[in-house]
C-alpha positions in Angstrom: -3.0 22.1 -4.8 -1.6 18.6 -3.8 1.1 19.1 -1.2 3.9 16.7 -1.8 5.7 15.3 1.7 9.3 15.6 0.6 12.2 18.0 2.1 13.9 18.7 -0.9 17.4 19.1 -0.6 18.1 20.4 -3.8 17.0 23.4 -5.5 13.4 23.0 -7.0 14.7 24.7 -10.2 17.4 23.9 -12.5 20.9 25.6 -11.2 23.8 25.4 -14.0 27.2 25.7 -12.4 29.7 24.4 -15.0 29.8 24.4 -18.8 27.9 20.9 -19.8 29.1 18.5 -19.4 31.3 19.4 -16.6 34.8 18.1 -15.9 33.6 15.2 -13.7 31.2 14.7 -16.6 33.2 14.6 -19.3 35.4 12.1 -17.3 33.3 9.6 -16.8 31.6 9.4 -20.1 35.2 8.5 -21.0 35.1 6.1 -18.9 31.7 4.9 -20.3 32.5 4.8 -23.9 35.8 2.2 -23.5 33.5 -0.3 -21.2 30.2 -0.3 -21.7 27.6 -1.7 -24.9 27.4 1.0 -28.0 23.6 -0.2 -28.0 22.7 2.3 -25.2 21.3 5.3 -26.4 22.3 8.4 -24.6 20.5 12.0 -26.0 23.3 14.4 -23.9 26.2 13.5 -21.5 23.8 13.8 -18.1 26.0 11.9 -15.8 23.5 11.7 -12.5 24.6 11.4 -8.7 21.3 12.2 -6.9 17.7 13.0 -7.3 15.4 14.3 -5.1 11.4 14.8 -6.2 12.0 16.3 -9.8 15.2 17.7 -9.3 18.6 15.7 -10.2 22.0 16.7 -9.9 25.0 15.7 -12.1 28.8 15.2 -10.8 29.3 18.4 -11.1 26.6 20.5 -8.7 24.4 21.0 -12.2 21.1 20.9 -11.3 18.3 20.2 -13.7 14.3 19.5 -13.6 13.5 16.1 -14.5 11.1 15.9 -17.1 11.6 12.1 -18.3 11.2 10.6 -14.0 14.0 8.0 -16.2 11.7 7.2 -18.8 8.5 7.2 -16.7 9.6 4.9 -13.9 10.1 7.1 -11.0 6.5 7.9 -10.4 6.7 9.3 -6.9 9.3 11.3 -8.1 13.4 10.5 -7.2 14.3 9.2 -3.7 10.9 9.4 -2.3 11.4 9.3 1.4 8.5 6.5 2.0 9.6 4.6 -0.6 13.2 4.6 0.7 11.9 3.9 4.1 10.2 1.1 2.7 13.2 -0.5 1.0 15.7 0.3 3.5 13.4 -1.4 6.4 12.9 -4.7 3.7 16.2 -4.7 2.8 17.3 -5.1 6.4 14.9 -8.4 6.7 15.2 -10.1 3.9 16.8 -9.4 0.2 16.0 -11.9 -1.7 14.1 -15.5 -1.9 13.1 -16.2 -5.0 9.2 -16.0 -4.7 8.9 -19.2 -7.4 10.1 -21.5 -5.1 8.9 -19.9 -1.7 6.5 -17.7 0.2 6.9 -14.1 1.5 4.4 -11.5 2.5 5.3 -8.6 0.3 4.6 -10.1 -2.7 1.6 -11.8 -1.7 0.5 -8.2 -0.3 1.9 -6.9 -3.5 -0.5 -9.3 -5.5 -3.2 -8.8 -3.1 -3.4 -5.1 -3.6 -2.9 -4.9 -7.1 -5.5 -8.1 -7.6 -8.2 -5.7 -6.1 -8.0 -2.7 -8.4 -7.1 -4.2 -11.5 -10.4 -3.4 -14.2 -11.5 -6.8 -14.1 -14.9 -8.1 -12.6 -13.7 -10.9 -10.5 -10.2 -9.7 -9.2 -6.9 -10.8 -11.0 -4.5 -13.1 -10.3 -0.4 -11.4 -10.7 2.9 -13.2 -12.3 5.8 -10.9 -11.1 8.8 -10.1 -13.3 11.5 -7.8 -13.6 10.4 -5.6 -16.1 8.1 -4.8 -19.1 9.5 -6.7 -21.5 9.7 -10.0 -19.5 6.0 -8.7 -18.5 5.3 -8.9 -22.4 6.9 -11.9 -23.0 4.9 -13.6 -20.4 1.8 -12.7 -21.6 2.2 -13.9 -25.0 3.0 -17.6 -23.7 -0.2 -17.0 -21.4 -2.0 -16.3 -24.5 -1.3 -18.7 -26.3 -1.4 -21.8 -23.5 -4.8 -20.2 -22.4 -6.3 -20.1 -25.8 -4.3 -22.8 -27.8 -3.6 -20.3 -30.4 -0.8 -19.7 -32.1 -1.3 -16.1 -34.2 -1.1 -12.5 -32.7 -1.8 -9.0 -33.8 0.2 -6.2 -32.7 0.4 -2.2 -33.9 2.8 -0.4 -36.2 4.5 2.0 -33.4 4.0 -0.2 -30.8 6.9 -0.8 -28.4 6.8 -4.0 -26.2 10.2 -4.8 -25.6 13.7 -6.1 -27.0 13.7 -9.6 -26.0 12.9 -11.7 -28.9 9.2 -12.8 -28.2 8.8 -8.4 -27.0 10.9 -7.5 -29.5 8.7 -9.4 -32.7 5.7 -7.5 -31.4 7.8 -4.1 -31.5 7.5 -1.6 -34.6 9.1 1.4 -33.8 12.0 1.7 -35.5 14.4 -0.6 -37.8 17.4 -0.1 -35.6 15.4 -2.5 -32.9 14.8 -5.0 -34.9 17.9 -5.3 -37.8 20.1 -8.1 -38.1 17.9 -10.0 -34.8 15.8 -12.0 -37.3 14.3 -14.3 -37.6 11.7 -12.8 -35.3 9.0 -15.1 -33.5 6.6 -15.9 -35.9 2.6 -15.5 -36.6 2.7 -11.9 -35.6 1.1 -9.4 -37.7 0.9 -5.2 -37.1 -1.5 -3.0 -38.5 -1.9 0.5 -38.0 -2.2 1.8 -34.4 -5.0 4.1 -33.2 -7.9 4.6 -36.4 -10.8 2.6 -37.0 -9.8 2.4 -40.9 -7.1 -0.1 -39.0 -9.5 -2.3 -37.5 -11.8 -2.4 -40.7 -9.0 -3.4 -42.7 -8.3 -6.3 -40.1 -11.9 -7.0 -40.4 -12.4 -6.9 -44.1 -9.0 -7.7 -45.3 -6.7 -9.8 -43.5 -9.6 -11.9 -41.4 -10.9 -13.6 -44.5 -7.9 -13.9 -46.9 -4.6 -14.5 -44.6 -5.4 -14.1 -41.1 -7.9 -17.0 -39.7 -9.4 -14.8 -36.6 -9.9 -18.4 -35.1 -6.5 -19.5 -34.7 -5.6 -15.5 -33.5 -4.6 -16.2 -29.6 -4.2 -12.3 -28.8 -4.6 -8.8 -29.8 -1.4 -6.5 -28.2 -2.4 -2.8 -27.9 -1.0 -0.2 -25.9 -3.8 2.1 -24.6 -1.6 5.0 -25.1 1.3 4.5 -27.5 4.6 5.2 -25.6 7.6 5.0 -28.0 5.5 5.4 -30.9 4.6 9.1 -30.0 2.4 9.5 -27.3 -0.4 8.4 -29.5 -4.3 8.4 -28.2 -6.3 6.3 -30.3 -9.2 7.7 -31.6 -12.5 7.5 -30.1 -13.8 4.0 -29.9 -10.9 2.3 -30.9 -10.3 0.6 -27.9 -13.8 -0.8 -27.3 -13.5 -2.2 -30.9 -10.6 -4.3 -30.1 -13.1 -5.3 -27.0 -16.2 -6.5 -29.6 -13.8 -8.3 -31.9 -12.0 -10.2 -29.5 -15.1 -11.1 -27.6 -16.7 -12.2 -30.9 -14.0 -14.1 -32.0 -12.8 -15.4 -28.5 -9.5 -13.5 -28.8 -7.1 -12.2 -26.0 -7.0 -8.4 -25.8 -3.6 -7.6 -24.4 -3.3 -4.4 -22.9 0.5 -3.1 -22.3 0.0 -0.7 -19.9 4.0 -0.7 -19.4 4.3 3.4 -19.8 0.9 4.9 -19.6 0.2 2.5 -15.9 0.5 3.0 -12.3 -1.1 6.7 -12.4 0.9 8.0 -14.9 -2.4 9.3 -16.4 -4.3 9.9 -13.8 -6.1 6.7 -13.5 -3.7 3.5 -11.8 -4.1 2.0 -15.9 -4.8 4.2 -18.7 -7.6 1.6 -20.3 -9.2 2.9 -17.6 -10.7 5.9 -19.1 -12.1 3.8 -21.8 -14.0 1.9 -19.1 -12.8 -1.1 -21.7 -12.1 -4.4 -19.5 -8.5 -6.3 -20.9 -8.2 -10.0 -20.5 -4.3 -9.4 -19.7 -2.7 -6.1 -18.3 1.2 -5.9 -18.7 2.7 -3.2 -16.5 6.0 -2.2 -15.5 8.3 1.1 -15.3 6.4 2.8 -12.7 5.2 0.3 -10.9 7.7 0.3 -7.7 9.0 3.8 -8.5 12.9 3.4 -9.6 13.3 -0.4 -8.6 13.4 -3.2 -11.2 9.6 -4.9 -11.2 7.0 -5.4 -13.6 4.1 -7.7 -13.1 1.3 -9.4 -15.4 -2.1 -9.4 -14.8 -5.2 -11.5 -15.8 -8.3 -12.7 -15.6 -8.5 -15.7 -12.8 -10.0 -17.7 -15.1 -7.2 -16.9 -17.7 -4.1 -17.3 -15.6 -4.6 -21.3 -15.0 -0.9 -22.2 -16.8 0.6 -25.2 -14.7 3.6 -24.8 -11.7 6.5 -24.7 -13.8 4.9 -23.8 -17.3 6.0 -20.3 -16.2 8.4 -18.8 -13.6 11.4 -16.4 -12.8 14.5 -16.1 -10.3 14.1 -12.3 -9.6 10.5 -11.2 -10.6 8.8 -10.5 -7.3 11.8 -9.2 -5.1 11.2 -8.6 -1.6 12.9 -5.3 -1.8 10.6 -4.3 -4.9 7.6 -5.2 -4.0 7.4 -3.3 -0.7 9.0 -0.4 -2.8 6.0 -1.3 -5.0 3.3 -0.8 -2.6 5.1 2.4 -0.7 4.4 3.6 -4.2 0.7 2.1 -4.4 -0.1 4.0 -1.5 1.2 7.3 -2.4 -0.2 7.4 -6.1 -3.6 6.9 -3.9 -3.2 9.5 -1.7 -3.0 12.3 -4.3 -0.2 11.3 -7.0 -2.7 10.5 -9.5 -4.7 13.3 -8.6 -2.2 15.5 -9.1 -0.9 14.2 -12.4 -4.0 14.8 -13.9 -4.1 18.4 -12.4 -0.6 19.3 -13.4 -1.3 17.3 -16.9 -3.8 19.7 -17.5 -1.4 22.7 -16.6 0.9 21.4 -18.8 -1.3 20.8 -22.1 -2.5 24.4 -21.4 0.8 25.5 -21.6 1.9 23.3 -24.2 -1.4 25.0 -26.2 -0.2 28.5 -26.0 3.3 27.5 -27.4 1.7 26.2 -30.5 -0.4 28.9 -31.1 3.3 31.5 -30.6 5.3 29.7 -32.4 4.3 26.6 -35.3 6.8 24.3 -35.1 5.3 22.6 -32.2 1.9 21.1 -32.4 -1.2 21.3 -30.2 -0.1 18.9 -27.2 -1.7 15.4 -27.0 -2.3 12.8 -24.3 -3.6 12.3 -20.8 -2.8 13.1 -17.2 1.5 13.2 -17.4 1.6 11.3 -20.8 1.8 14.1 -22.9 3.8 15.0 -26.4 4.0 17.3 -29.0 5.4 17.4 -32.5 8.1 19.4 -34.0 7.3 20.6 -37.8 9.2 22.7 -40.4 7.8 25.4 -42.4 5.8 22.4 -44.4 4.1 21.2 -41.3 6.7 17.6 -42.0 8.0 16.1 -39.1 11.2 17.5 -38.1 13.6 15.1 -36.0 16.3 17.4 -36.8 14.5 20.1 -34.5 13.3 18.0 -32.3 16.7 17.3 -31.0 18.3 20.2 -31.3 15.5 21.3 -28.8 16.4 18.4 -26.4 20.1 19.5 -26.3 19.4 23.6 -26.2 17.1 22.2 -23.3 19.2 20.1 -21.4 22.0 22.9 -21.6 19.3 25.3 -19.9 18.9 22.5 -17.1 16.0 20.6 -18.5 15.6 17.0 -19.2 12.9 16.1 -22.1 13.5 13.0 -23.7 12.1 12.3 -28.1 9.5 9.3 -29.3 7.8 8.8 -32.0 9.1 10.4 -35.4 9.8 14.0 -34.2 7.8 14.4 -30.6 9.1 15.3 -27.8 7.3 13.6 -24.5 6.8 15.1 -20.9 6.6 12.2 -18.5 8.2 13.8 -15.3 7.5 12.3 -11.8 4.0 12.4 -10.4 5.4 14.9 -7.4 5.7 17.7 -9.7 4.5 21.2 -8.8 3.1 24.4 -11.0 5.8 26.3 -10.3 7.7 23.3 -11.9 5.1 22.9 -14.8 6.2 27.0 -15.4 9.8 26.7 -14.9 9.9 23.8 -18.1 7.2 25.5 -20.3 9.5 29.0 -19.9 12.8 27.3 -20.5 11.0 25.6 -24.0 9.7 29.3 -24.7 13.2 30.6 -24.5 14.4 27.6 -26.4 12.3 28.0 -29.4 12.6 31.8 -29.2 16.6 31.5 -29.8 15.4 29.0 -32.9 13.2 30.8 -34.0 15.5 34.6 -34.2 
């Protein structure tokens, strides 16, 4: 097995101390509620003060396993000591110059490395942002100024974002999109994942409301992350491939959750051996630090100086965070997420078969779900987060997407025993449920 090069100060299983939340807890989720935004969606009262690996400790010495890596960003798990090396020796040279009006090295390394193993033929060339959204946004004004274009497809259970352009491409749920309209328009979403999807594209909306030649992009997520964890049935991806090529469409690829090894591969469309004409990316990408990063084609990515450009995207600090983490997810990270993935989904397997209100497990490498069902086999959100609470009071951190799934998208570091400790803490969880 992979050995991971971390001295873990913590315990490398969770170790409750207090009632949850604790005092300190409690105190400054107080704080919290009379200063911050009520749109932030918080599924318990963890109130963090370090991480190390997959552990994280709260204000009050609780100490739980990290399941979520904070919604699949810190990919070489928390406070990785090469990737701390790597911003403290940056950060003592130079914090910021904004890389769209200057040169630096670590983001033309950055580009460089990333250039070289993106799933194009002829390299890539890399616009730097600060996250996946902006990564999305960006890509649809590449889109369109590439092709001339105006219209774009997107999926029903995508998620792409919350700024306006991101945000019109989202269908996840209502609450992300209510009282925002009007929405950017000339989108349209169809059902994610099924080849019925793409005929009714084909046969239906292509020759009545949906003139393929003035279609700039098609928007897919290889893996749907907020939607559920959803992998597309087989063939669906190359599909989008033929009918873009045939109707010299842009297929999009958000790899914004499922990248940087998060599957085992450094981009989940990888698997698929399908070839994108833009990959979005973000999240785990520099392993906790704000970055996210577009790539394309050469021959794509030709928009004018100015046409496209950004004060922050491209940090010093982040980039050489970002290739600390390049280098690590290449040195065994993605290796072992797909060996631990598979110890998971076996796990995951024998769960469903004890006890049916989880389903088999879906996904690939440490993108993995299952749903939670009532006696009628329905999606049950209701169960779904009682589990996520009865969890997190247990000292495990799991975080919900889709209708009723819960998702398993801890840091690439994790170990077996680690895989064990969460699989045994759900048994006992849906155990109590269950009696």
């Amino acid at each position: 097995m992979l050995s991971i090069p971390i001295d873990i100060g913590l315990p490398r299983s969770p170790h409750i101390v207090t009632s949850l939340p604790g005092p300190r807890a409690k105190a400054i989720v107080e704080r919290d509620r009379a200063v911050t935004s009520p749109s932030y969606t918080r599924d318990y009262p963890l109130v963090v003060a370090r991480g190390e690996g997959c552990m994280v400790e709260d204000v009050d010495g609780n100490v739980f396993l990290d399941m979520t890596a904070g919604i699949a960003v810190t990919a070489t798990g928390h406070a990785h000591p090469e990737v701390v090396q790597a911003i403290q020796e940056q950060a003592a040279m130079l914090l910021h110059m904004s890389g769209t009006d200057f040169y630096y090295e670590p983001m033309v390394e950055l580009a460089e490395k990333l250039a070289v193993r993106a799933p194009f033929p002829n390299g890539a060339r890399v616009f730097f942002s600060n996250s996946g959204t902006e990564s999305n946004e960006g890509a649809i004004k590449l889109a369109r100024y590439y092709t001339g274009r105006s219209l774009i497809v997107a999926f029903l259970g995508a998620f792409h974002g919350r700024t306006y352009g991101a945000m019109s491409l989202t269908a996840s749920k209502t609450v992300q999109r209510a009282n925002f309209g009007p929405l950017l328009p000339g989108v349209t979403h169809i059902p994610y994942g099924t080849h019925a999807s793409l005929d009714y594209l084909e046969k239906q909306l292509f020759p009545t409301m949906l003139p393929p030649k003035e279609v700039a992009a098609i928007i897919v997520e290889a893996i749907q992350g907020e939607g559920g964890y959803i992998v597309p049935e087989d063939g669906f991806l190359e599909r989008i491939r033929e009918i873009c090529d045939r109707f010299g469409i842009l297929m999009i690829v958000d790899e914004v959750q499922s990248g940087m090894g998060r599957t085992g591969r450094l981009f989940a469309i990888e698997h698929w051996g399908v070839m994108p004409d833009i990959i979005t990316t973000a999240k785990g990408i520099a392993s906790g630090l704000p970055l996210g990063a577009i790539l394309a084609r050469p021959e794509i990515m030709t928009w004018q100086p100015g046409s496209h450009a950004t004060t922050f995207g491209g940090n010093p600090v982040a980039c050489a965070a970002a290739i600390a983490t390049l280098r690590l997810l290449e040195s065994g990270l993605m290796a072992n997420a797909t060996q631990m993935g598979e110890l998971l989904q076996a796990g995951l397997h024998r769960l469903s078969q004890q006890f049916p209100q989880i389903s088999p497990p879906r996904g690939k490498g440490l993108m993995v779900a299952v749903d939670l069902l009532d006696s009628q086999g329905n999606f049950d959100p209701m169960l779904r987060n009682r589990i996520l609470q009865e969890a997190f009071l247990r000292g495990l951190l799991l975080l919900g997407c889709g209708k009723a799934a819960i998702r398993f998208c801890p840091p690439l570091v994790i170990d077996s025993n680690q895989i064990q400790t969460s699989l045994q803490i759900l048994f006992e969880v849906l155990a109590e449920i269950q009696s």
